[in-house]
C-alpha positions as CSV (number, residue, x, y, z in Angstrom):
1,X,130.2,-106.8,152.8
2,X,128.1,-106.1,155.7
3,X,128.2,-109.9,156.6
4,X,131.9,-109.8,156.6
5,X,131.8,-106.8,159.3
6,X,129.7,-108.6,161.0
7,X,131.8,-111.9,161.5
8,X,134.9,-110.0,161.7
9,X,133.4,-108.0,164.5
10,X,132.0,-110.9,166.1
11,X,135.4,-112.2,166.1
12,X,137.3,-109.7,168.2
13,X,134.3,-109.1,170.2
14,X,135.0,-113.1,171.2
15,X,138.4,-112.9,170.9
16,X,138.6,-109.8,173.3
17,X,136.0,-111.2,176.1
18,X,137.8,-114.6,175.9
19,X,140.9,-112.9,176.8
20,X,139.7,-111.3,179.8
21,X,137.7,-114.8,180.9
22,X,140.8,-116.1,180.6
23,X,142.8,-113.9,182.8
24,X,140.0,-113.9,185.6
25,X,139.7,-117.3,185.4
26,X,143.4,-117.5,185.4
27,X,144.0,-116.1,188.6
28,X,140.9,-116.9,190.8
29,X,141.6,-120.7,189.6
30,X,145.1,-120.0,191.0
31,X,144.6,-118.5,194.5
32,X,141.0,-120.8,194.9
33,X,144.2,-123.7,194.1
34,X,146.1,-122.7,196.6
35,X,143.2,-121.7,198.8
36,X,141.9,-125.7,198.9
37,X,145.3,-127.7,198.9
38,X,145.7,-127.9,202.4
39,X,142.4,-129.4,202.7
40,X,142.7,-131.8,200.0
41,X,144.2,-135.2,200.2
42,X,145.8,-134.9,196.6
43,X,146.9,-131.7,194.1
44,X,143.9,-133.6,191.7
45,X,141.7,-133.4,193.8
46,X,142.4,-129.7,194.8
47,X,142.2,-129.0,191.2
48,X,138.8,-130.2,190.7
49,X,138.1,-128.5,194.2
50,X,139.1,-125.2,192.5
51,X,137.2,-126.3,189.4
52,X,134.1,-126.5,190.7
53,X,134.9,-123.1,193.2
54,X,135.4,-121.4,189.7
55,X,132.1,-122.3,188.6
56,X,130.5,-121.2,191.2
57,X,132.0,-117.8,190.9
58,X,131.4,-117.6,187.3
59,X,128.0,-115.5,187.1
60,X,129.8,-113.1,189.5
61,X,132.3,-111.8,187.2
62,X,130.8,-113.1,183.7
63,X,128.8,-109.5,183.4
64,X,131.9,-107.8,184.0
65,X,133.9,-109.9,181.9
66,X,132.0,-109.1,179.1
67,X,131.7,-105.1,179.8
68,X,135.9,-105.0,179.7
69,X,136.1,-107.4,177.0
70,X,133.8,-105.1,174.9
71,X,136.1,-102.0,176.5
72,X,139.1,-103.6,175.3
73,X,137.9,-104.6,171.7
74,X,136.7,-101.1,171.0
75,X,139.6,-99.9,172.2
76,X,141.8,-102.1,169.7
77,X,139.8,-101.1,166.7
78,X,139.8,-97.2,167.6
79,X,144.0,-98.0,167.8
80,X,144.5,-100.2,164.8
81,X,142.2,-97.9,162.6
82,X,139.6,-100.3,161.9
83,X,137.0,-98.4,163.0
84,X,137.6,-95.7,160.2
85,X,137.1,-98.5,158.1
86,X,134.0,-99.8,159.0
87,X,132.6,-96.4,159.0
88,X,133.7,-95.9,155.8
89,X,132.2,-99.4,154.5
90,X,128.8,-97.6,155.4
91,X,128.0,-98.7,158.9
92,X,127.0,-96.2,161.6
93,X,127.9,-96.2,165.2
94,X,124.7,-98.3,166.2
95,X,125.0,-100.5,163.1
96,X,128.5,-101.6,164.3
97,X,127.5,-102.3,167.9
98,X,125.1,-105.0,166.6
99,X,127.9,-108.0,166.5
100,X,128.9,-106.9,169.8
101,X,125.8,-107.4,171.4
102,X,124.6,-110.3,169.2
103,X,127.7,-111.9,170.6
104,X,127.0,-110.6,174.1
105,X,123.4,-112.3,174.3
106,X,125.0,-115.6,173.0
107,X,127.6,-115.8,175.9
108,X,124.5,-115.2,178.3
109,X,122.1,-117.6,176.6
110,X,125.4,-120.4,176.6
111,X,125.8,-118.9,180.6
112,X,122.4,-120.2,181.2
113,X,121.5,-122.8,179.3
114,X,124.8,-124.5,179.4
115,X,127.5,-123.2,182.6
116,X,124.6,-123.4,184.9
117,X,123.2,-127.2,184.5
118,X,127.0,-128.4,183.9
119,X,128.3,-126.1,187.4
120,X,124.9,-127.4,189.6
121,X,125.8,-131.5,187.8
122,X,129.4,-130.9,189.0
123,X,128.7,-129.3,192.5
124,X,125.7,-131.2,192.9
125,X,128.4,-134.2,193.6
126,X,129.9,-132.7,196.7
127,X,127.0,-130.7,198.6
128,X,127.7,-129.4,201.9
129,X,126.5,-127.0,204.6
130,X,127.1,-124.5,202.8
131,X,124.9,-125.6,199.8
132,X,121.6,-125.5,202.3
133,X,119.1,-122.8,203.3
134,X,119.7,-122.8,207.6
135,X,117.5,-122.2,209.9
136,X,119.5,-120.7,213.4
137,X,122.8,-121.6,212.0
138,X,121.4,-125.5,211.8
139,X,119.8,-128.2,209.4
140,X,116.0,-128.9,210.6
141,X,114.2,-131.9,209.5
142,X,111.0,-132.6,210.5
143,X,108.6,-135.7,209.7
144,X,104.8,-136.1,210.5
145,X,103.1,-139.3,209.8
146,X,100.2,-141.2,211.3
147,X,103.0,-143.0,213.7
148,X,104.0,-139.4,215.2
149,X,106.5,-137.0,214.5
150,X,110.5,-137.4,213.6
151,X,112.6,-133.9,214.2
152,X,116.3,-134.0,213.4
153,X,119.1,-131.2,213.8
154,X,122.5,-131.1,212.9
155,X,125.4,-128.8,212.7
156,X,126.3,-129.7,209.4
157,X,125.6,-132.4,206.4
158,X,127.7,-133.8,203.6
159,X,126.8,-135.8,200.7
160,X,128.5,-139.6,200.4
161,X,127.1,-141.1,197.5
162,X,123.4,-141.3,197.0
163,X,123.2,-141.1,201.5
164,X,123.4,-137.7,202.9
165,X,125.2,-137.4,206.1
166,X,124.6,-135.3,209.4
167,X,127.2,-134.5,211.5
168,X,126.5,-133.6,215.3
169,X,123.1,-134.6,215.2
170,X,120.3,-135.1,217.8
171,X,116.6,-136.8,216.8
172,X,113.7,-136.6,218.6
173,X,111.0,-139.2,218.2
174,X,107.1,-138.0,219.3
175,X,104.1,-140.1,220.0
176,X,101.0,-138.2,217.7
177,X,100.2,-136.1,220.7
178,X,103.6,-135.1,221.0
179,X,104.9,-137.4,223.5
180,X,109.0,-137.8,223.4
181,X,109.8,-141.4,222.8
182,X,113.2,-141.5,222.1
183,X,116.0,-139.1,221.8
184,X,119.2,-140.3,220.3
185,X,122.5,-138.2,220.0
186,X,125.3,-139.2,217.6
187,X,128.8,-137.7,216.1
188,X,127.3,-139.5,212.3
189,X,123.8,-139.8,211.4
190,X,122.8,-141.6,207.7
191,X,119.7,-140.9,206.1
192,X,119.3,-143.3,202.9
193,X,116.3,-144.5,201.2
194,X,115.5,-147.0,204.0
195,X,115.3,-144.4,206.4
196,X,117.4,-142.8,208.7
197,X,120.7,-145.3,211.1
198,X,123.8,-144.5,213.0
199,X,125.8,-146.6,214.6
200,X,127.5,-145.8,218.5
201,X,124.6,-143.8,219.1
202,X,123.3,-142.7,222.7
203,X,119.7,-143.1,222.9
204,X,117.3,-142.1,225.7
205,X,114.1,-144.1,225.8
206,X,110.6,-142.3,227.4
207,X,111.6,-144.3,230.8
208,X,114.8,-142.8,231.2
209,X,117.1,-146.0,230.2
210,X,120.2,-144.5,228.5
211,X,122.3,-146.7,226.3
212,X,125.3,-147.0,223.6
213,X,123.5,-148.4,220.8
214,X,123.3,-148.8,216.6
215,X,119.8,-147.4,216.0
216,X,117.6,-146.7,212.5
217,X,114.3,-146.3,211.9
218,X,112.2,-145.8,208.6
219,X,111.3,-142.6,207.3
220,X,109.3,-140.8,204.8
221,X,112.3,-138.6,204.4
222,X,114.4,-139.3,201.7
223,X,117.9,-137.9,200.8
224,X,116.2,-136.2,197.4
225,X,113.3,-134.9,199.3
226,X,115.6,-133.4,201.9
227,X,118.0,-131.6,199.2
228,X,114.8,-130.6,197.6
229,X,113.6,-129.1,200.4
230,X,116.6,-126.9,201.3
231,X,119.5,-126.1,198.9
232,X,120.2,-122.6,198.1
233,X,118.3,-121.6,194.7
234,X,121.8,-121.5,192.8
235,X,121.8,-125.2,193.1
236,X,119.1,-126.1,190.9
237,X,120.0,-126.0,187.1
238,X,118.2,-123.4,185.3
239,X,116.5,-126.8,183.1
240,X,114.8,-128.2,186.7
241,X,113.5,-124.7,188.3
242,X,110.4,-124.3,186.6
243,X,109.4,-128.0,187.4
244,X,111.0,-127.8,190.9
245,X,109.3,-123.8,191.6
246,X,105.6,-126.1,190.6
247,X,106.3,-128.7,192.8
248,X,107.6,-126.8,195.9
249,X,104.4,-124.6,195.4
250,X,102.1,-127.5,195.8
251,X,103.5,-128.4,199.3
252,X,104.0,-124.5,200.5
253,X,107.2,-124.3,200.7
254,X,108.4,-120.6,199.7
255,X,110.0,-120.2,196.4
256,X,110.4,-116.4,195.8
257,X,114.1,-117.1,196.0
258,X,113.8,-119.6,193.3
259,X,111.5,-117.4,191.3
260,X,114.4,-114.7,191.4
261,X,116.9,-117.2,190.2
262,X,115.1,-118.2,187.2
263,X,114.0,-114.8,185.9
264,X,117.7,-114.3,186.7
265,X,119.3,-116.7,184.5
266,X,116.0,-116.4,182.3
267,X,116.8,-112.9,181.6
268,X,120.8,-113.4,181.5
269,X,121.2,-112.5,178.4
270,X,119.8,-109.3,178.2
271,X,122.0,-108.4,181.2
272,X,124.7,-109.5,178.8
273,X,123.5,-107.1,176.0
274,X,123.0,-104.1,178.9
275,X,126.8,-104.6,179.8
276,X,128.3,-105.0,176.6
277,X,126.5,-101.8,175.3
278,X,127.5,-100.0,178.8
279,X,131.1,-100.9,177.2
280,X,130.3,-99.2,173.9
281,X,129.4,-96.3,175.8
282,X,132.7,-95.9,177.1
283,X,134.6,-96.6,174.4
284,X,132.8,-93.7,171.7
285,X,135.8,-91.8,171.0
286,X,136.7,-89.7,167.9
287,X,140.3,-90.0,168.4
288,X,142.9,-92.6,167.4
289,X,145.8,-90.9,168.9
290,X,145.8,-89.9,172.5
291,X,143.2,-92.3,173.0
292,X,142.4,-92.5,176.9
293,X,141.8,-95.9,177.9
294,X,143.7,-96.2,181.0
295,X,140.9,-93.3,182.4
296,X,138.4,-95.1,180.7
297,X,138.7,-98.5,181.8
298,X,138.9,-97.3,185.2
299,X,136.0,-95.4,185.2
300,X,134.3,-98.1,183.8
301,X,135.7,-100.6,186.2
302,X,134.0,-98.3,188.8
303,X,130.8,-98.1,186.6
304,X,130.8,-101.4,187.0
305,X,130.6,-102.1,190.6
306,X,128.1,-99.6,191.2
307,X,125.8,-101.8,188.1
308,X,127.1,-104.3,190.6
309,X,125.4,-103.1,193.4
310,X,122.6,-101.9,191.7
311,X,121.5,-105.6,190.6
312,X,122.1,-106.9,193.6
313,X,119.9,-104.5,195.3
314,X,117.0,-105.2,193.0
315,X,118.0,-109.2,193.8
316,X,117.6,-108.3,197.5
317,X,114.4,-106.5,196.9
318,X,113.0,-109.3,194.7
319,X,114.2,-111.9,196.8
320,X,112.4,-110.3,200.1
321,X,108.6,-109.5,198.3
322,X,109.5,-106.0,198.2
323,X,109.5,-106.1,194.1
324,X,107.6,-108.6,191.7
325,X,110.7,-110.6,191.0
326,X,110.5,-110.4,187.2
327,X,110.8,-106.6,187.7
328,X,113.6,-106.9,190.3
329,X,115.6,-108.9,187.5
330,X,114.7,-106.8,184.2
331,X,114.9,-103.2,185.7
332,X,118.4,-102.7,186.2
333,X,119.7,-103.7,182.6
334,X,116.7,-101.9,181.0
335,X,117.7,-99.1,183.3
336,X,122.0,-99.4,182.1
337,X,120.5,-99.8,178.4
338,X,118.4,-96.8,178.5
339,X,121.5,-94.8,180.1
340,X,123.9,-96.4,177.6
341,X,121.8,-95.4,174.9
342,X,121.8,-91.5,176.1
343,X,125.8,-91.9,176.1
344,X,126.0,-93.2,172.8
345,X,123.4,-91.2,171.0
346,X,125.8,-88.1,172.5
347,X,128.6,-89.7,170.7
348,X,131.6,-88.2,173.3
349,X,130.6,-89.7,176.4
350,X,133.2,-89.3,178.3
């Protein structure tokens, strides 16, 4: 009997968060549609556009998702009766809560382990600017080698196949002492495997000649060393960041951002479990009739933008050194759990 609860319950808690995935998903799909047509070529290719924007915006409102979802289940089976009969089958309050947040840690573990490679796979096709940590608003490169030094800066990059592209770019070529060489300016500047080439480029040689010219030269820069170097943690699937965190520690670049996004997604699912209990909490009601959801749901809706706020402030604090980053990510659903609990525990929470 109790296994049957326990899938039926599972069942509507899925049923019930899938509904309101697919109503959020629903509309930001449709305005991020709209949104991106005028800058698409095609409707196709606007969709995918949108497809991949959704993705993105995914582990913003999943948490959420699941903290109505739970609402709204709870809310049917107070309505329809059900809960009378699964208290009277023998399960207590915190006995029927474990389906919900069974169910709630699989949707985070599939969140993490799944969404996030699949969304960085997808997005990792069409990087921009906007996919890079800036430095002043600009990209900075900057090679040192035996022959001298290579610096690069651009207003903005886009990737075209396995070649990243810098738009508005300027590089500076230096002896080893720091001597300029050669400065060359261009609208479109390629860095492939062989190095880095533009074509109609205006370069200034170390005598003062100034000519309209192709120009390349070989670096030790290559397009996967550059995207290593600076895209935004979010980019990297949650399968690559432990490997990429060890190998961006072993050159010194700084990886408390990518720390925080691992112990993020790491921790994901407990997140899941905090907001899906923070659900049950609002929905402990004795009544069938007269049941107040509408109140409910909106005080929950505000709950839920101040657990918002609160996560993103431990993020922050993670993020800037402030908090080990392992803390900055388990605190705040340990802290809704233990708050939760007290609700619950009281039985009429609200």
């Amino acid at each position: 009997m109790k296994n049957i609860l326990t899938k039926f319950l599972l069942r509507r808690f899925f049923s019930g968060v899938g509904l309101v995935m697919l109503v959020i998903c629903g509309i930001i799909f449709a305005v991020t549609f709209v949104e991106r047509l005028p800058a698409n070529p095609t409707a196709a290719s606007a969709l995918f556009d949108s497809w991949v924007r959704l993705l993105e915006y995914v582990p913003l409102f999943l948490p959420m998702a699941v903290f109505m979802g739970t609402l709204l289940t709870s809310y049917n089976l107070t309505k329809s009766s059900e809960n009378i009969i699964i208290s009277s089958a023998g399960l207590s309050p915190f006995q029927s809560t474990h389906p919900f947040l069974i169910g709630a840690f699989l949707i985070g573990l599939f969140a993490s382990t799944v969404v996030n490679p699949y969304s960085v796979n997808v997005s990792s096709k069409n990087i921009a600017t906007e996919n890079l940590q800036l430095i002043d608003n600009k990209i900075w490169l900057r090679e040192s080698s035996e022959n001298g030094y290579i610096t690069m800066n651009a207003k903005s990059m886009r990737k075209s196949g396995d070649d990243l592209i810098f738009e508005n770019a300027t590089v500076y070529v230096q002896t080893p002492d720091f001597k300029l060489i050669t400065r060359v300016n261009a609208n479109d500047i390629t860095l492939s495997q062989n190095g880095l080439s533009t074509s109609q480029a205006t370069v200034w040689s170390n005598n003062g000649i100034l000519k309209q010219s192709d120009w390349q030269t070989p670096t030790l820069l290559t397009p996967q060393t550059v995207l290593d170097r600076y895209l935004q943690p979010d980019n990297i699937s949650f399968w690559q960041l432990p490997n990429f965190i060890k190998r961006m520690e072993t050159i010194g670049v700084p990886v408390r951002a990518h720390r925080v996004q691992l112990w993020t997604l790491l921790f994901l699912p407990l997140t899941m479990i905090s907001m899906a209990l923070l659900g049950i909490a609002f929905s402990q009601t004795k009544q069938r009739r007269n049941y107040s959801f509408g109140i409910k749901f909106s005080l929950g809706i505000i709950t839920c933008f101040a657990v918002y706020f609160l996560i993103n402030l431990f993020n922050a604090l993670g993020t800037t050194g402030t908090l080990p980053p392992i803390l900055s990510i388990i605190a705040p659903p340990l802290i809704i759990i233990a708050g939760a609990g007290i609700f619950i525990t009281s039985f009429d929470t609200i």
